[in-house]
C-alpha positions as CSV (number, residue, x, y, z in Angstrom):
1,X,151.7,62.9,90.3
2,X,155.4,61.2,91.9
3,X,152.7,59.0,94.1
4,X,151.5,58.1,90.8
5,X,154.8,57.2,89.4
6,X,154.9,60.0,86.8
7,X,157.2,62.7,86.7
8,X,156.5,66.2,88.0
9,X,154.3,68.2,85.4
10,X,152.4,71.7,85.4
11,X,149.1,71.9,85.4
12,X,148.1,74.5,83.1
13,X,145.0,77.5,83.0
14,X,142.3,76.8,80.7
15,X,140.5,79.7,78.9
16,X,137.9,79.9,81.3
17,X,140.3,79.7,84.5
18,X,139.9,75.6,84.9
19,X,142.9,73.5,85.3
20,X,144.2,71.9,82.2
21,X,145.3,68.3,83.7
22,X,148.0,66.4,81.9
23,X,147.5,63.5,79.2
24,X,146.3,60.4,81.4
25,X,145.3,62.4,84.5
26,X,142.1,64.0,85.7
27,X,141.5,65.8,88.9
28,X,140.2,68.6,91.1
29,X,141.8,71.7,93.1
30,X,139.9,73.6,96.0
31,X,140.7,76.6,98.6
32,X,139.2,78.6,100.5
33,X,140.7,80.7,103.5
34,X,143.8,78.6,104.8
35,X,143.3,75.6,103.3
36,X,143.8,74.3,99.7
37,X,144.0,71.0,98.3
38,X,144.6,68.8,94.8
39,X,143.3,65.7,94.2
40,X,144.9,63.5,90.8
41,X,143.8,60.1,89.5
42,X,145.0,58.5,85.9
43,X,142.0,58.9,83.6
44,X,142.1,55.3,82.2
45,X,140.8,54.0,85.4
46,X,139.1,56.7,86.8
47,X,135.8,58.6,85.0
48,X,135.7,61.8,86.7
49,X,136.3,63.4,90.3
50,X,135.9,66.2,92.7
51,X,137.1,67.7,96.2
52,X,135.5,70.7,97.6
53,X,136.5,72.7,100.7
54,X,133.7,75.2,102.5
55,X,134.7,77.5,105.5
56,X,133.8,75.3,108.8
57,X,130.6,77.4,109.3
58,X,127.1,76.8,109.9
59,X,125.0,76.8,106.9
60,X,121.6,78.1,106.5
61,X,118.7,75.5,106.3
62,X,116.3,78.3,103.7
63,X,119.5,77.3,101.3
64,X,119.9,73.6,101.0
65,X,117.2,71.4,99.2
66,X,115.2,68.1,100.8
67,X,117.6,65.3,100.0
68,X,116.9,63.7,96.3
69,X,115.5,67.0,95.0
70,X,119.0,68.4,94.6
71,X,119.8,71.3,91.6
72,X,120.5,70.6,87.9
């Protein structure tokens, strides 16, 4: 948010455990075992977006779909 030029603010719990971002921002949180990570963007330029952190880890082929057929 200070690399943004805006002063320090919480980001609040939601009533399903999401982050509540405050007016004019949108962003993302991830963690996972040793790492964690925010990302923030003002909302009047930005639509929407995401950051995602996995353990570094093989993954197993019988769960990821052919490319273009992904989940909705």
């Amino acid at each position: 948010m200070v690399r943004l030029g805006l002063p320090p603010a919480p980001v609040l719990r939601g009533p399903s455990g999401e982050p509540v971002w405050p007016r004019g921002l949108i962003g993302s949180m991830t963690h996972t075992r040793g790492y964690h990570a925010a990302v923030v963007a003002p909302s009047r330029s930005i639509l929407a977006i995401g950051v995602d952190a996995e353990p570094n880890q093989r993954l197993r082929t019988e769960d990821m779909l052919p490319l273009g057929l992904a989940r909705r």
